[in-house]
C-alpha positions in Angstrom: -191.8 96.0 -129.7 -188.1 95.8 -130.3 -186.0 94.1 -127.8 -184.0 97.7 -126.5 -182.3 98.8 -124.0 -181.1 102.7 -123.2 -177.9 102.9 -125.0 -178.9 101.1 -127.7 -179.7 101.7 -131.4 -182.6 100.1 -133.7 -182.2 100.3 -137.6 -184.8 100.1 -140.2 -183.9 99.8 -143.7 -186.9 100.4 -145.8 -185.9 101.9 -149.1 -187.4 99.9 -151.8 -184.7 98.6 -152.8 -181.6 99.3 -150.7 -178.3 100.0 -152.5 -175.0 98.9 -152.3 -172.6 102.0 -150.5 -171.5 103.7 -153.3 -168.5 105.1 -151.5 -166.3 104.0 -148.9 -167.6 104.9 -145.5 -164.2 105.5 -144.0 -161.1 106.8 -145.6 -163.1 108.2 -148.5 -161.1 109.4 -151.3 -164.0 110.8 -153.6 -164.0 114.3 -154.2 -166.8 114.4 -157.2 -170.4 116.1 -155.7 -173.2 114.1 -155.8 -175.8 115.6 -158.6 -177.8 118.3 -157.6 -177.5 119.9 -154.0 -177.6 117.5 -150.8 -180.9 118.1 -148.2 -180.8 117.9 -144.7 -183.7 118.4 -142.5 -183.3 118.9 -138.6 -186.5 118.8 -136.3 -188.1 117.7 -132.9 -191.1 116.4 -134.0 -192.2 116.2 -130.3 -193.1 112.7 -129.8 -194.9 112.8 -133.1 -198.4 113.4 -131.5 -199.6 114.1 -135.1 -197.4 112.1 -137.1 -199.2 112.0 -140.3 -199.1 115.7 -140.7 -195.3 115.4 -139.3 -194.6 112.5 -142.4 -196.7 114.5 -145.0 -194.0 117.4 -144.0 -190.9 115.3 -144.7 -192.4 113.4 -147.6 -192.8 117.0 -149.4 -189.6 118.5 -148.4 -187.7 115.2 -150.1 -184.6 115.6 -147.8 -181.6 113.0 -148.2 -180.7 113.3 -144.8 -183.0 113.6 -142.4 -182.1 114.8 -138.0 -184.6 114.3 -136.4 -185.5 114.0 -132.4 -188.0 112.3 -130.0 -189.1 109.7 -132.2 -191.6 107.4 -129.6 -191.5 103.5 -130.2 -194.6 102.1 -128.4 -195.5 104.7 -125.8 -199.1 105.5 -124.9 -199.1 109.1 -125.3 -198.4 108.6 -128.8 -201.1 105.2 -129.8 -198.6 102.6 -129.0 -197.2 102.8 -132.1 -193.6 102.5 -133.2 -192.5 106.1 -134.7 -189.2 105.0 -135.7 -190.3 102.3 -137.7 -193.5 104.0 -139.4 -191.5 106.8 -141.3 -189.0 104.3 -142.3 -191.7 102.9 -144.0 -193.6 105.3 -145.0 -191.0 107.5 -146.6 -188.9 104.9 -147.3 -185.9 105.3 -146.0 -182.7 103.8 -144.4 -182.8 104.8 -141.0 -181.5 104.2 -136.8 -182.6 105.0 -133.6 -180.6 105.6 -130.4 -182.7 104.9 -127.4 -182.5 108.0 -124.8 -185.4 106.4 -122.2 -187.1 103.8 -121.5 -190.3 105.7 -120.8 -191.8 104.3 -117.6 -195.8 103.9 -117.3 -196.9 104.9 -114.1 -199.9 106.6 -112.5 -197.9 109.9 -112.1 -198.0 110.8 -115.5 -201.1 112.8 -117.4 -202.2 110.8 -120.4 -200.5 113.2 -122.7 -196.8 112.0 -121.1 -198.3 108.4 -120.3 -194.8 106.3 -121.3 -194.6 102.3 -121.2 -192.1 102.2 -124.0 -188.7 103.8 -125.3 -188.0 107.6 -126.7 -184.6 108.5 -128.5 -183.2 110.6 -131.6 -182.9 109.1 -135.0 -181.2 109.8 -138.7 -183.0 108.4 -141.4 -181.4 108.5 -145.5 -181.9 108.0 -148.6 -178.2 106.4 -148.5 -176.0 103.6 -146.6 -175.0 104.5 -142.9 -173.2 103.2 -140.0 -174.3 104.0 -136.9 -172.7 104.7 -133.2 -173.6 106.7 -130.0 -172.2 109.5 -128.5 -172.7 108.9 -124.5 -172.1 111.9 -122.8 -170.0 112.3 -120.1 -172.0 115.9 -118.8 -175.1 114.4 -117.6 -176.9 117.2 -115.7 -180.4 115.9 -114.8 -180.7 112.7 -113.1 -183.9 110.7 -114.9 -183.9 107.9 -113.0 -183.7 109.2 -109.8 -185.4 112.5 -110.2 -187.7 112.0 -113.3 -190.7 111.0 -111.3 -190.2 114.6 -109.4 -191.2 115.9 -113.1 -193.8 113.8 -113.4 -192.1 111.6 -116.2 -190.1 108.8 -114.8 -187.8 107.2 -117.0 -184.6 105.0 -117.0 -181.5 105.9 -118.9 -179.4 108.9 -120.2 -178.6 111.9 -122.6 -176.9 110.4 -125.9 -176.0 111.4 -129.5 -176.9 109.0 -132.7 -174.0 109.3 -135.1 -174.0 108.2 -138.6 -171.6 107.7 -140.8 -173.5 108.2 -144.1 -172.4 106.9 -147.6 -173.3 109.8 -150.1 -172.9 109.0 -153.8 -170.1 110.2 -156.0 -169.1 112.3 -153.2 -167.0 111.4 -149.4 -169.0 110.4 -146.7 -170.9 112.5 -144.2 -171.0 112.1 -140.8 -174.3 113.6 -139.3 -175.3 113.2 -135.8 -178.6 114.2 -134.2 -178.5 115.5 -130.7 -181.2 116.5 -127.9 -179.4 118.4 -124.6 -181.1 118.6 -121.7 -183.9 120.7 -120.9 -183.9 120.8 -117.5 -180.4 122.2 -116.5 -179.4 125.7 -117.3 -176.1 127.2 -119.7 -173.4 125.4 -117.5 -175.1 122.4 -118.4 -175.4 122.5 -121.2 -172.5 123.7 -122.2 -171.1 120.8 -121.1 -172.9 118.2 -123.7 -171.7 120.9 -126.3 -168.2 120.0 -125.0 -169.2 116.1 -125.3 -169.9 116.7 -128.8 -167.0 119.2 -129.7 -164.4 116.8 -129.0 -166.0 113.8 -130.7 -166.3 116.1 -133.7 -162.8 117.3 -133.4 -161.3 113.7 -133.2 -163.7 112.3 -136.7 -162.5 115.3 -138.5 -159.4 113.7 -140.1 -161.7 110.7 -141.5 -164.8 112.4 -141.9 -163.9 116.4 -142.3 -167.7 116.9 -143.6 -170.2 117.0 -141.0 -173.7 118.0 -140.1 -174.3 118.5 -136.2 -177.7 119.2 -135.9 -180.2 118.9 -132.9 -182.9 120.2 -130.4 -180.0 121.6 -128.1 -182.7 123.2 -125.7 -180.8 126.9 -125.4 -183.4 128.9 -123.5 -182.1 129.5 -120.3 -182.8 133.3 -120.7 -186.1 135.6 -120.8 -189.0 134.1 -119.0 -187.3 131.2 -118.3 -184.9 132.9 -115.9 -187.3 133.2 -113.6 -187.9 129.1 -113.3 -184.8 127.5 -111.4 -186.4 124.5 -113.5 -185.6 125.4 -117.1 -182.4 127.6 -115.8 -180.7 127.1 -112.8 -176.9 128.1 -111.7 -174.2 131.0 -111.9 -175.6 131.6 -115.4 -178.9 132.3 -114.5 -179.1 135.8 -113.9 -175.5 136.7 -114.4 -176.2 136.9 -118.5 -178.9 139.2 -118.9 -179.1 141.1 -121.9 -177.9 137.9 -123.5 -180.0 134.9 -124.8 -177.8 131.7 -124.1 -177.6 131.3 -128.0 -175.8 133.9 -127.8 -174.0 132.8 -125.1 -172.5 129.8 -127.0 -171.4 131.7 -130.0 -169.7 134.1 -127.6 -167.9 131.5 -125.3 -167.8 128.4 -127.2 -168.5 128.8 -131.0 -165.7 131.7 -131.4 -162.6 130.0 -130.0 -160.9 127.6 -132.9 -157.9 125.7 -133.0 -155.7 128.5 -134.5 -156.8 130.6 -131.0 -155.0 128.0 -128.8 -155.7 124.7 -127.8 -157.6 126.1 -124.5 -160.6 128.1 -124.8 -159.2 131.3 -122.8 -162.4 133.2 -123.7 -164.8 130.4 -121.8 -161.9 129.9 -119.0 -161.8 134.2 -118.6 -165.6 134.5 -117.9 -165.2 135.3 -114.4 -167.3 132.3 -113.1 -165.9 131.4 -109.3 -163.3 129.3 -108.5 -165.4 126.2 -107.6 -167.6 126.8 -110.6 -165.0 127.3 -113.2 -164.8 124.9 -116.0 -162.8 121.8 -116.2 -159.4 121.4 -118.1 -160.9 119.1 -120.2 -164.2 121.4 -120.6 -161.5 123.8 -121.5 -159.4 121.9 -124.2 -162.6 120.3 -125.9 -165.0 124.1 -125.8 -162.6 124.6 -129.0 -165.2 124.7 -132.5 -163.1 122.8 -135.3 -165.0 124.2 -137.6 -168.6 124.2 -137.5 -170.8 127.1 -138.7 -174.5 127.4 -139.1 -176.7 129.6 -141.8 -179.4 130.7 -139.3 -179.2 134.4 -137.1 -178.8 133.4 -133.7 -181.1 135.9 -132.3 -183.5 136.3 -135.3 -183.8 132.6 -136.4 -185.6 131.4 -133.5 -187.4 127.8 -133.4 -189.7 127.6 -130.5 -192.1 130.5 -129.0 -194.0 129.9 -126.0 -196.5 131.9 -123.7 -197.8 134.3 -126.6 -194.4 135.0 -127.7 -192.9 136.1 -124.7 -190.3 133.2 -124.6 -188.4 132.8 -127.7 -185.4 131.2 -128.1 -183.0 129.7 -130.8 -183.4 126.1 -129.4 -182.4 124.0 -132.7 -179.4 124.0 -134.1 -177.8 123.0 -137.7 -173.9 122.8 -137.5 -171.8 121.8 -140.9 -168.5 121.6 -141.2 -166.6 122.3 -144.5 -170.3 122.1 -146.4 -171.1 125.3 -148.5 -175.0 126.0 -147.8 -176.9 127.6 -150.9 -179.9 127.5 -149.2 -181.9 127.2 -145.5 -185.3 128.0 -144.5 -187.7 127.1 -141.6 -190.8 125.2 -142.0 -193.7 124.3 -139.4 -194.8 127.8 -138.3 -198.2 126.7 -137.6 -197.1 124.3 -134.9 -201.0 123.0 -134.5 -201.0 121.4 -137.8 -198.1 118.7 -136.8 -198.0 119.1 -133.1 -194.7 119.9 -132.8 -193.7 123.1 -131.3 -190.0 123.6 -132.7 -189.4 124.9 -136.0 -188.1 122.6 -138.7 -184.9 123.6 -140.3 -183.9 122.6 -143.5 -180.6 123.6 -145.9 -179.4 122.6 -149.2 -175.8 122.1 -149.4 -172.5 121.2 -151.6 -169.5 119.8 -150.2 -166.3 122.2 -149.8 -163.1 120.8 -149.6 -160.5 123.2 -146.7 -162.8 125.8 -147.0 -161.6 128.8 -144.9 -163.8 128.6 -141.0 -166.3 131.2 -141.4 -165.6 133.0 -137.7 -168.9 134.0 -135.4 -168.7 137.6 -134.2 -168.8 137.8 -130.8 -171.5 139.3 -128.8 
């Protein structure tokens, strides 16, 4: 097993025969489109406990950028096997990991969570990339102090892969691939949105096409109201009649840099004083321009207890890219194993087109 450490990123390159970048990674000047319609794929493949369905998935839908979350490298609960290296192979592709955990083995955990090696998120491509991590400053569940309390203990912290990919005969693309916390509720959250909002607002003169795209975990309403485990604080009960998808869009997704350079709507919510969000939460909770294809109600990704918890939990953000096409894939979640929907889109670039605005809720 590789030599990693939480924090860090792995990198296969397994195409057949790798090619030269056929653009400039940074400072792009390209503005030709690459020749038929670029595919991106997001999906929590959930440790990959069926991975062969999971690879016979991707290897059909043929995607040129691929998102895709808790890839396991040599944990029990998944054969001691590296994931992250196997569908480089296998599909061939260029790809890197950043390493979340270092998934502890200990007599604690049920076989099915058995650890003993290292979990993260991952981009794989078709193309060149360059590779760097987002480490989030909101960290709202302590793993290695409380993980063992959930019956996982684990060392490390919530990060973002970013990639800087090198598309031909078109600029570059950066695309990161996220996983929030589950076990925090909308305040939270919402503050690893923040994380990646300003990180996206500050690559946007270099790189103003971008795919954000991850397992954010929004499902702190319904069912899950009623666990102080999957939704705890102010939030809690104080949005029913609201899913916290819809939360976001209201809040966080609506307010853009022509509104102000505060997000007034977030800072009005009427939490208290000593809950209220940060000046910084405040001047990064402002969207520079992302937008996503899927109905934030209708489009949900997970369901759980018969279909009595549903939530939008996965995410697709781009950012000046025109989409001509997105569907959902992996409905019949006991064929791969994975319980969140895959999402995929086919897209064009779009040079200053006009920020489609979310209505509010």
């Amino acid at each position: 097993m590789e030599l990693a450490l939480p924090g860090q990123i792995i990198e296969y390159d397994c195409r057949p025969a790798a090619p030269g970048a056929a653009s400039e990674i940074a400072g792009a000047t390209h503005t030709s489109t690459i020749p038929r319609p670029l595919r991106v794929v997001q999906w929590n493949i959930e440790r990959g406990y069926q991975l062969d369905a999971v690879i016979e998935t991707l290897e059909r839908l043929d995607a040129d950028i691929l998102c895709l979350q808790e890839i396991d490298i040599c944990n029990q609960r998944s054969g001691n096997t590296n994931h992250g290296q196997l569908i480089a192979e296998r599909l061939g592709l260029n790809g890197g990991i950043a390493i979340e955990f270092q998934e502890l083995a200990s007599p604690c955990r049920t076989a099915a969570q058995q650890g003993g090696g290292l979990h993260g998120n991952a981009i794989y491509s078709k193309y060149d990339m360059r590779f760097r991590i987002v480490e989030h400053e909101h960290q709202p569940f302590n793993w290695p102090r409380d993980g063992s309390l959930l019956g996982e203990p684990r060392l490390g912290r919530r990060c973002t892969l970013v990639a800087e990919v090198a598309v031909p005969k078109g600029p570059p693309i950066l695309a990161y691939s996220a996983h929030f916390e589950c076990f925090t509720g909308i305040t939270g959250r919402a503050g690893q949105l923040c994380d990646l909002l300003q990180d996206s607002r500050e690559s946007v003169d270099a790189f103003p096409h971008q795919i954000i795209f991850g397992d954010f975990n929004t499902f702190a309403h319904s069912l899950a109201r009623l666990s102080p485990k999957y939704a705890h604080g102010w939030h809690r009960f104080r949005t029913l009649g609201m899913t916290e998808a819809e939360w976001w869009i209201k809040y966080m997704l609506s307010w853009y840099p022509e509104d102000g350079s505060i997000n007034r709507r977030l800072e009005d919510e009427g939490l208290p004083p000593e809950l209220r969000f940060s000046t910084k939460d405040l001047r990064a909770a402002v969207n520079p321009g992302w937008w996503e294809p899927f109905d934030a109600v209708k489009d949900i990704t997970i369901s759980n207890h018969a279909g009595l918890m549903t939530a939008k939990a996965d995410w697709a953000f781009v950012r000046q890219m025109k989409v001509l096409k997105h569907w959902m894939e992996n409905r019949s979640f006991a064929r791969t194993g994975a319980t969140a929907q895959l999402s995929a889109l086919d897209m064009v670039f779009a040079g200053n087109c006009r920020v489609i605005k979310h209505i509010c809720c």
